[in-house]
C-alpha positions in Angstrom: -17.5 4.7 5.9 -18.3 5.9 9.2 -22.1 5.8 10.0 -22.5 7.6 13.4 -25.4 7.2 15.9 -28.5 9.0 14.7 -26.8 9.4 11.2 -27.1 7.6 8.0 -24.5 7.1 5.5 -25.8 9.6 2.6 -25.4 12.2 6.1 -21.6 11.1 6.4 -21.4 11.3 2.7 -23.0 14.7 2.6 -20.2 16.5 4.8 -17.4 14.3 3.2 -18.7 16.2 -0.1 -19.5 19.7 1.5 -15.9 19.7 2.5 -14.4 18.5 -0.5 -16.1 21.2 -2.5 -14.9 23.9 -0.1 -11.5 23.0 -0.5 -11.6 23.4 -4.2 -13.6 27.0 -4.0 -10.5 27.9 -1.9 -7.7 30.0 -3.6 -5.5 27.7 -5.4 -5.8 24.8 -7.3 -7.5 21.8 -7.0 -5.8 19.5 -5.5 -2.9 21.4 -5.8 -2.4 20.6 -1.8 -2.3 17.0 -2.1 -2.9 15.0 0.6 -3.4 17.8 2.8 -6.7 18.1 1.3 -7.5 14.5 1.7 -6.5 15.2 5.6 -8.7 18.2 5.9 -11.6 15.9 4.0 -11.1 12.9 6.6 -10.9 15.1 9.7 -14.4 17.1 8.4 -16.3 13.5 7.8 -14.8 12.0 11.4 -15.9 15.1 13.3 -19.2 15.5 11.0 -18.1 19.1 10.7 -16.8 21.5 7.6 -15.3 23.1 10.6 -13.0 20.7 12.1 -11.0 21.5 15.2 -7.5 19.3 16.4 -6.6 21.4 19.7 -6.5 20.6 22.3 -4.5 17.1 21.5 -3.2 14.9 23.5 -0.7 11.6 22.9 -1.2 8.1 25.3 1.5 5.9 25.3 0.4 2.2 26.6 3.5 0.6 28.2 3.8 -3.2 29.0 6.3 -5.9 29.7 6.3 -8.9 27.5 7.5 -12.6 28.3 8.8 -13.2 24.8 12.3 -11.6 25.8 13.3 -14.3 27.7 13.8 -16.1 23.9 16.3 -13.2 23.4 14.9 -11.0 20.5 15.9 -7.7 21.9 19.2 -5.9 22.0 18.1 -4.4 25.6 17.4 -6.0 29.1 13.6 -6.0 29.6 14.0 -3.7 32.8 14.2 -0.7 30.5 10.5 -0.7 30.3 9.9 0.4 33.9 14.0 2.2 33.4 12.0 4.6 30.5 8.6 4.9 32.7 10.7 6.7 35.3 11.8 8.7 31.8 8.2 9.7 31.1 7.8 10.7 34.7 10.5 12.8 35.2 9.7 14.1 30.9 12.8 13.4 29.3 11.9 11.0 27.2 11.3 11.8 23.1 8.0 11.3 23.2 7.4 13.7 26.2 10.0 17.1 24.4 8.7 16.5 21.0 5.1 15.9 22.1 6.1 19.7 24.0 7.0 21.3 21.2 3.8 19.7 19.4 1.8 21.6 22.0 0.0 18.4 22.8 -0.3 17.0 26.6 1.2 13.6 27.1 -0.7 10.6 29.2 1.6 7.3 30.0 -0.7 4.5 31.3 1.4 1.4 32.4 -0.7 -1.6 31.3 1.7 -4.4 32.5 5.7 -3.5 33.1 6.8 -5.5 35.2 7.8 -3.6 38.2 6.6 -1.6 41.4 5.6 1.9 39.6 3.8 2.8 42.3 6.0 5.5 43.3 5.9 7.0 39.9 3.6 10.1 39.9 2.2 11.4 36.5 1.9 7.8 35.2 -2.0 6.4 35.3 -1.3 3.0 36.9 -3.7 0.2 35.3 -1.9 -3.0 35.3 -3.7 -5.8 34.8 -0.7 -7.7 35.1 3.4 -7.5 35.5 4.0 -8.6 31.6 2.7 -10.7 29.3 3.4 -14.7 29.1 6.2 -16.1 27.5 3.8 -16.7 23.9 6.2 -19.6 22.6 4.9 -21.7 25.4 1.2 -20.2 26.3 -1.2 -17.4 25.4 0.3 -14.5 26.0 -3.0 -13.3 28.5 -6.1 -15.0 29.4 -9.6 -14.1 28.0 -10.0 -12.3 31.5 -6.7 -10.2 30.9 -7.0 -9.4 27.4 -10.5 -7.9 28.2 -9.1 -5.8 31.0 -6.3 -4.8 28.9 -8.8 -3.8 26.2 -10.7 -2.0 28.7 -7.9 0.4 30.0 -7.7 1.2 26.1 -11.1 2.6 26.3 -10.7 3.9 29.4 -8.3 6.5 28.5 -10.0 7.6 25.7 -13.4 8.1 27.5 -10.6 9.9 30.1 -9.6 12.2 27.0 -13.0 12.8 25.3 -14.4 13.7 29.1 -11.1 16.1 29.7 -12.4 17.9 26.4 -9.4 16.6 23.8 -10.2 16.7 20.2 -7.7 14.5 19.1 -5.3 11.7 20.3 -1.9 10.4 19.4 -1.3 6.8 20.2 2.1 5.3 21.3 3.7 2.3 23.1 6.6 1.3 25.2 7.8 -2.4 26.1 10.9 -4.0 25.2 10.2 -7.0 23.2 6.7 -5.7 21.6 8.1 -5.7 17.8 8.3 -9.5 18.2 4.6 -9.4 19.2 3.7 -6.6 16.3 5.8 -8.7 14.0 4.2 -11.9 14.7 -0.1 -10.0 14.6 1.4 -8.4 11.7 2.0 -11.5 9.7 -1.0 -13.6 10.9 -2.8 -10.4 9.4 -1.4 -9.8 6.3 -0.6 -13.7 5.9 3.4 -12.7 5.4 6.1 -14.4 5.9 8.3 -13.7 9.2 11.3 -12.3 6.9 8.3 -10.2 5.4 7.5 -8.8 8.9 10.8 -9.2 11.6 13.1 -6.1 11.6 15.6 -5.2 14.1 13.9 -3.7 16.5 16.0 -2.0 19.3 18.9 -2.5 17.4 19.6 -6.1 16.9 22.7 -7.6 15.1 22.3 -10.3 12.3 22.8 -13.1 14.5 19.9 -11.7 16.8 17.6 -10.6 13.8 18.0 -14.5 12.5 17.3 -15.7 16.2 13.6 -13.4 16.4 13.3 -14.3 12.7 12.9 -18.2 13.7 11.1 -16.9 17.3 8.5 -15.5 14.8 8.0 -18.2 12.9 7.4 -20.5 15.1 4.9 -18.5 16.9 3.1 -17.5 13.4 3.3 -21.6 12.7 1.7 -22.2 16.2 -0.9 -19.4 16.0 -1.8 -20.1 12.0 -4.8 -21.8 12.8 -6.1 -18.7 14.5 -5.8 -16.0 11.9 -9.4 -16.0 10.8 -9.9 -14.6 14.6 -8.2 -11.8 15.6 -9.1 -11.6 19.4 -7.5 -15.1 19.6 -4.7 -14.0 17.7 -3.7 -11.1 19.9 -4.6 -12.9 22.7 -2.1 -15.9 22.3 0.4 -14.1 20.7 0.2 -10.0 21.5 1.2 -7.9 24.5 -1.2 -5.8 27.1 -0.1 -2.5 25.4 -1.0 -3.6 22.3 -4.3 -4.9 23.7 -5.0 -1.7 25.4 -4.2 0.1 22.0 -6.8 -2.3 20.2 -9.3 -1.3 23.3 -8.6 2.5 22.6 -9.1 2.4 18.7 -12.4 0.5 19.2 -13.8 3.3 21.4 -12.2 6.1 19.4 -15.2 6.4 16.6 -18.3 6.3 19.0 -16.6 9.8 20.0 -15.6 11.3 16.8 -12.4 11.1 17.5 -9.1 11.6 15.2 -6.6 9.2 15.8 -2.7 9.5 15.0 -1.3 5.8 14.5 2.6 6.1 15.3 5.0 3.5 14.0 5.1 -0.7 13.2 4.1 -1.7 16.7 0.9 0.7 16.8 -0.4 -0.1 13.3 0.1 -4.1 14.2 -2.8 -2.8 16.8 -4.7 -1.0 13.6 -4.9 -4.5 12.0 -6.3 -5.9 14.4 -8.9 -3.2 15.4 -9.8 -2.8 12.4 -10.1 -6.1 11.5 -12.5 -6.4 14.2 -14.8 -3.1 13.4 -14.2 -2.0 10.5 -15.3 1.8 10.7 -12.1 2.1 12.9 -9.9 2.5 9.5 -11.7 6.0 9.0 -10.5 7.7 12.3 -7.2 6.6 12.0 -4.3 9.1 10.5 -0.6 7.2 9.8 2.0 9.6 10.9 4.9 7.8 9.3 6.2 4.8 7.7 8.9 3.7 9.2 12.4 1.7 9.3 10.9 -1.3 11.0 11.1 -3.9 8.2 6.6 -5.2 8.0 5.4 -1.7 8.5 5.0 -1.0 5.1 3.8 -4.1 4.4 1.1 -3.8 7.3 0.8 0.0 5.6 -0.6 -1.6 2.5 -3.1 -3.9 4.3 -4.5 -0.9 5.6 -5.0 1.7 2.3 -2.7 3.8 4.9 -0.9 6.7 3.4 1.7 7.6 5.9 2.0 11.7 6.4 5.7 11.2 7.1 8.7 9.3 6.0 11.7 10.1 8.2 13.6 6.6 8.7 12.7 6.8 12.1 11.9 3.8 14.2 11.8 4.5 18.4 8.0 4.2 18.8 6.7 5.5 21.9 4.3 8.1 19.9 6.9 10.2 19.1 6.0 10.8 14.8 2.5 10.9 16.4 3.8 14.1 17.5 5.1 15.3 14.3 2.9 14.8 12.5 0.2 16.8 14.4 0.8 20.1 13.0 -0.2 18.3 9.5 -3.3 17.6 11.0 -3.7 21.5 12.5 -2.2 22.5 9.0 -5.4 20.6 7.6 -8.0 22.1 9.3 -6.8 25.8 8.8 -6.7 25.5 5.3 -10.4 24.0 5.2 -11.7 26.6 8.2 -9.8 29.5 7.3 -8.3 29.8 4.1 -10.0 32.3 1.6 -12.2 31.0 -1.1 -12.0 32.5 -4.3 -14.8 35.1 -3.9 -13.7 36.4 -0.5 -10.3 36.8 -2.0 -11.7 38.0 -5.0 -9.5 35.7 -7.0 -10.8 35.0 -10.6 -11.3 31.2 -11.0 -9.5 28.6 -13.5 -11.3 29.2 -16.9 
C-alpha cells in the first residue's frame, strides 16, 4: 500500500476506507457497480482524497528503435518507427484521434529511433541514443544509457505534474519492442518463450517460430539475471521501455494515476514494480490484450484489465479508452447522491 511522504499507512488506510463507505451510502447497491467502485476506491487512496479529480489527462508515448530486428522478428521494416513519429507529428496516428476524442492532450518523446527527428516539431526530442543494441550479441544499453533512458521517463512526468495534469496515460512505439517485452516478460514471470512470444505486428507462423527461438535464446542467456531487474532490462530491454520504467518510478512521489496500455507497457509494470513495489497501486490496466504473454504478465501483477477489446496496436491507444472509466469513477464517488440527499430509503 502506498505510504506517502508525511503519511503513515493507517492515514492511506483511512481514506481507502472513507471512500469505500461513501460509495456504499450512495443510491444503489453495494457493489452493485463492480469494479467501478474498486476504480473510484484506488483513484481516492492514490490522490489521498474522497474527492478525486482525472482532468486534465494527458497520454506519453515513449518511442525507440531496437537492434533486435536485425534477427527478423517483425513483419515491418524498422524505419516505421521514425515513418509513425512523423504520424504523431502531423496527428494522424490512433493514439493521437482517439486520445482527441478522449479529451486528453498527447506528448510523444523519442527516446532512441533511429533517425534525424530533428525537424519534427511537437515531438520532445530526448534520445539518448539512435536504438538499442542488437541484445543477442550485447546488452542492449550501457549502465550510462539505461540511467538516461530512465531519466527521460521521469522527466516527463515531472513535465506533466508541473503543467498541472492529474493523470497520465502511458504508451510506446518501436518496431521490434514485443520481442524485448516478451523476453522481460518471461524472465519476470519465469515463463516459457511460447508462454510469452505473440505475433506482434503481424507475423506469419514461420516468423512467430523464428522470434519464438530469438526469445529463447535471449531468456537462456539473460536467466542468470532474473533475480535483478535493472540488469535484466538493461541487457535485454529497449530505451522506451526503460524510459516507461523511469516514468512509473516517479509517478507515486506525485500522486499520480497511471493508465498502463497493452503487453509492451505492462512488461515495463513488471519491472517497475518489481523494483518499488508501491508502483502497483498507481497503476490502472486499460485492457488485456491479443498479444499472446499479456495475460500471463496480467496475472503476475493482481491486474484487472478495464477493457477487453482483442486489440493489440500499442502506442497508448486503450489508454485512451479507457480514460472515461477512470472519469466515470470519480463522478460516481464525487457526485452521485447518497441515500439521504436523494432521500432513498436504504436496503433493510
Amino acid at each position: 500500500m502506498l505510504n506517502f511522504q508525511g503519511e503513515t499507512a493507517d492515514t492511506v488506510s483511512d481514506i481507502s476506507a472513507d471512500a469505500r463507505k461513501r460509495l456504499d451510502n450512495k443510491t444503489k447497491p453495494p457493489g452493485s457497480l463492480g469494479q467501478i467502485e474498486a476504480v473510484a476506491v484506488q483513484l481516492a487512496t492514490v490522490q489521498g482524497s474522497v474527492v478525486p479529480v482525472v482532468d486534465p489527462a494527458r497520454i506519453i508515448v515513449f518511442a525507440a528503435d531496437h537492434g533486435i530486428t536485425a534477427a527478423g522478428v517483425s513483419a515491418y521494416p524498422a524505419e516505421v518507427t521514425a515513418q509513425m513519429m512523423a504520424n504523431f507529428a502531423s496527428g494522424g496516428a490512433a493514439v493521437c484521434v482517439l486520445g482527441a476524442a478522449a479529451g486528453a492532450s498527447l506528448e510523444v518523446i523519442d527516446v532512441g529511433v533511429n533517425a534525424d527527428l530533428e525537424q519534427l516539431t511537437g515531438v520532445v526530442h530526448a534520445k539518448v541514443r539512435a536504438g538499442s543494441r542488437n541484445l543477442l550479441e550485447e546488452a542492449a544499453m550501457t549502465h550510462e544509457e539505461l540511467d538516461s533512458a530512465l531519466q527521460v521517463g521521469r522527466e516527463a512526468v515531472v513535465r506533466a505534474v508541473e503543467a498541472g495534469q492529474k493523470c497520465l496515460g502511458l504508451g510506446e512505439m518501436g518496431i521490434g519492442n514485443t520481442t524485448s517485452a516478451a523476453i522481460l516478460t518471461g524472465l519476470m514471470c519465469g515463463a516459457s518463450a511460447t508462454e510469452v512470444t505473440g505475433r506482434g505486428t503481424g507475423l506469419n507462423n514461420s516468423q512467430l517460430s523464428l522470434k519464438q527461438r530469438v526469445v529463447a535464446d535471449a531468456m537462456q542467456r539473460h536467466a542468470l539475471l532474473a533475480d535483478d531487474p535493472l540488469e535484466c532490462l538493461r541487457n535485454a530491454g529497449g530505451l522506451e521501455i526503460a524510459a516507461l520504467v523511469g516514468a512509473m518510478l516517479e509517478a507515486p512521489a506525485h500522486r499520480l494515476p497511471v493508465l498502463v496500455d497493452g503487453f509492451i507497457v505492462t512488461s515495463a509494470a513488471l519491472i517497475a514494480c518489481r523494483l518499488k513495489p508501491s508502483v502497483r497501486d498507481v497503476l490502472f490496466f486499460a485492457h488485456q490484450s491479443a498479444e499472446t504473454g499479456h495475460a500471463l504478465a496480467l496475472r503476475q501483477l493482481a491486474a484487472q484489465p478495464l477493457l477487453q477489446l482483442d486489440m493489440r496496436l500499442g502506442e497508448g491507444s486503450a489508454t485512451a479508452l479507457a480514460l472515461p472509466l477512470l472519469r466515470g469513477a470519480a463522478a460516481v464517488l464525487c457526485d452521485m447522491a447518497s441515500f439521504a440527499d436523494a432521500g432513498v430509503s436504504t436496503a433493510e
